[in-house]
Backbone as JSON, one array per atom type, in Angstrom:
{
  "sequence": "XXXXXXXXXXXXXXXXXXXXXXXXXXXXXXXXXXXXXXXXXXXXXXXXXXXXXXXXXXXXXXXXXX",
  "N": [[1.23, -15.07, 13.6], [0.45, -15.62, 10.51], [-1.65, -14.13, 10.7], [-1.1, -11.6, 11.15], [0.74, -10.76, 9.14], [-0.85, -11.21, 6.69], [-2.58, -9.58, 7.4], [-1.24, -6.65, 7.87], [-0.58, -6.82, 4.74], [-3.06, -6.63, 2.99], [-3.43, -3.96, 3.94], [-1.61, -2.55, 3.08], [-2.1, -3.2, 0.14], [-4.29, -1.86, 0.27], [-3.69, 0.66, 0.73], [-1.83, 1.13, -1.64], [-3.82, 0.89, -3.32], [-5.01, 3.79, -2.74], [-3.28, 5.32, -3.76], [-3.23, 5.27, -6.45], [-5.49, 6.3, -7.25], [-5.51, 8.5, -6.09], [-4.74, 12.19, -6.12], [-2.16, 13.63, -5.55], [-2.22, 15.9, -3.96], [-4.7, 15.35, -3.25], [-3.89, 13.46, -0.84], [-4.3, 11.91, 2.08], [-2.52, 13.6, 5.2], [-0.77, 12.45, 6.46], [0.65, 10.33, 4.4], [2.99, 9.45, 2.85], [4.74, 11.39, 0.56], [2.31, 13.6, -0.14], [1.34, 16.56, -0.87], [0.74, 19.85, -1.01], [-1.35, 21.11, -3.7], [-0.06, 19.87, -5.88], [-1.05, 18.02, -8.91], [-0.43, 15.75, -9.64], [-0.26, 12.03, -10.23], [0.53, 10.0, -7.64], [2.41, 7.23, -8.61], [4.8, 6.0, -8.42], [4.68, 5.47, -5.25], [2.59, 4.13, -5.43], [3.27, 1.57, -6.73], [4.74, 0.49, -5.06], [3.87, 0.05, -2.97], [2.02, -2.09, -3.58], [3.19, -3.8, -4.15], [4.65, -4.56, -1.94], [2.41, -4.91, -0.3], [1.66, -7.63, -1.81], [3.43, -8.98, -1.3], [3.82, -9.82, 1.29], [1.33, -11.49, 1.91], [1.69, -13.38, 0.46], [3.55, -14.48, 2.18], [2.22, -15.01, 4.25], [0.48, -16.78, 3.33], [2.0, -18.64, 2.68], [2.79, -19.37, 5.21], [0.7, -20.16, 6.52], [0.78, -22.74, 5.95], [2.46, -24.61, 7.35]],
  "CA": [[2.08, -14.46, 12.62], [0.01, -15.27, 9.63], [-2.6, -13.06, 10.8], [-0.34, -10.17, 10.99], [1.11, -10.69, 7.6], [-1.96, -10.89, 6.24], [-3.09, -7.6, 7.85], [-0.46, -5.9, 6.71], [-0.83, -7.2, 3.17], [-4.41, -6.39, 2.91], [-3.73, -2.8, 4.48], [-0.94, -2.15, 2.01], [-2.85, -3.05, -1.15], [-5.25, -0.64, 0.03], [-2.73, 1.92, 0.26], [-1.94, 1.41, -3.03], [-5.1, 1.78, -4.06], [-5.14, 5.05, -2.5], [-2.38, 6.21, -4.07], [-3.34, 5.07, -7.45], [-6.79, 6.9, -7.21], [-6.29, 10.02, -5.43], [-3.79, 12.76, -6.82], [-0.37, 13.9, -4.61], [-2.6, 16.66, -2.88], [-5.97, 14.78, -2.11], [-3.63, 12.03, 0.06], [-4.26, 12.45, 3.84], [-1.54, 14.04, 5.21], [0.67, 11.94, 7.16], [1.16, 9.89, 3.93], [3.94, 9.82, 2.44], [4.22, 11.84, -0.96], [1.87, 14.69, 0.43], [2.19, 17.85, -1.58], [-0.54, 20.54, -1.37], [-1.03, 21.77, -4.45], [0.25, 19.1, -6.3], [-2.15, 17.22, -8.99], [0.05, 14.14, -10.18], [-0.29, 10.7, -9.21], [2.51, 8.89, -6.89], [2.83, 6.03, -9.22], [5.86, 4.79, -8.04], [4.72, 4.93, -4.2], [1.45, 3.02, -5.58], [3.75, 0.54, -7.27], [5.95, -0.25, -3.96], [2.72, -0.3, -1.75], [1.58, -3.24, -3.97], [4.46, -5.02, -4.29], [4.99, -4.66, -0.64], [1.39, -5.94, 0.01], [1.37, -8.75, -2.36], [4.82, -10.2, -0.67], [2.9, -10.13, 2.7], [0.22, -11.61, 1.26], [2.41, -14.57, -0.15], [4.17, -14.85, 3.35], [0.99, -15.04, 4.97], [-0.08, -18.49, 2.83], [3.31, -19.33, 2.97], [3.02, -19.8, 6.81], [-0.29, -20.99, 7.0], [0.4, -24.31, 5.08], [3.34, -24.93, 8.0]],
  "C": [[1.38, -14.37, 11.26], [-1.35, -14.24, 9.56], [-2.17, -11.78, 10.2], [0.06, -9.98, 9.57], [-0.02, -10.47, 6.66], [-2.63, -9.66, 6.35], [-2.97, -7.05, 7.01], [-0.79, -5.88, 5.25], [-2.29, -6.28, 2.77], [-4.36, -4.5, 3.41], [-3.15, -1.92, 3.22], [-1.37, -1.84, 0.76], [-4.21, -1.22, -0.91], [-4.71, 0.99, 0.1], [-2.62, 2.46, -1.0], [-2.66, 1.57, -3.89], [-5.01, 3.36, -4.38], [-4.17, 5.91, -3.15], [-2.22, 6.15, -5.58], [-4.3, 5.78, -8.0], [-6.83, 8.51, -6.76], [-4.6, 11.11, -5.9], [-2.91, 13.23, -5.39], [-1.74, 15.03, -3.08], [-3.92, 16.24, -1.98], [-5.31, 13.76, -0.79], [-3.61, 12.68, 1.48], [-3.01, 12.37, 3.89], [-0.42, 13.48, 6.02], [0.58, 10.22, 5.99], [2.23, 10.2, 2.81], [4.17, 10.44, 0.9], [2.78, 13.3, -1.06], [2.05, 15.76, 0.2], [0.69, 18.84, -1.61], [0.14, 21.39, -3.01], [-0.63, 21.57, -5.93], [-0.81, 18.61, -7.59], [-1.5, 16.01, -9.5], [-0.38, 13.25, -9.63], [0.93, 10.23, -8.67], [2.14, 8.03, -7.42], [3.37, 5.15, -8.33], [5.7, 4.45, -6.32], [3.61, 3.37, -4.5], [2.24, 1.27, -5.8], [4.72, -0.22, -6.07], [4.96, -0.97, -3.16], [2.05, -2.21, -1.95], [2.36, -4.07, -3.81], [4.39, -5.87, -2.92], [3.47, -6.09, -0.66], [1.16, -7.63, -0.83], [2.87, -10.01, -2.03], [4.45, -10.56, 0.41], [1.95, -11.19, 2.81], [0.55, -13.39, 1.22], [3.11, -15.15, 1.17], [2.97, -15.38, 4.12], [0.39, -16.43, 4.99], [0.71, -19.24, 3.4], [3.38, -20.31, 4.69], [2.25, -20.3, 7.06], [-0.39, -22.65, 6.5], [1.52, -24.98, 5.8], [2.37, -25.42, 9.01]]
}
């Protein structure tokens, strides 16, 4: 289980990278926020992705010190 959490976590952040770095229309297309045409940034997906990953992240320790 803390593997997995960890994964996750670690996959997430890098999501949010990606979505912090690359504008609405560069994002490969089966992510979410995907707009040709587009040049904004998804902020607010960037800002969930992290969150997300850094609660995973925290679950992950969390379990390994059980």
């Amino acid at each position: 289980m803390k593997l997995v959490l960890t994964s996750l976590g670690i996959v997430l952040l890098v999501v949010a990278a990606v979505y912090f770095v690359l504008p609405a229309d560069q994002l490969p297309s089966f992510f979410p926020g995907h707009e040709a045409g587009v040049t904004r940034m998804h902020t607010k997906h960037g800002i969930v992705a992290g969150v997300a990953g850094l609660v995973l992240l925290a679950a992950g320790v969390w379990m390994g010190r059980k």
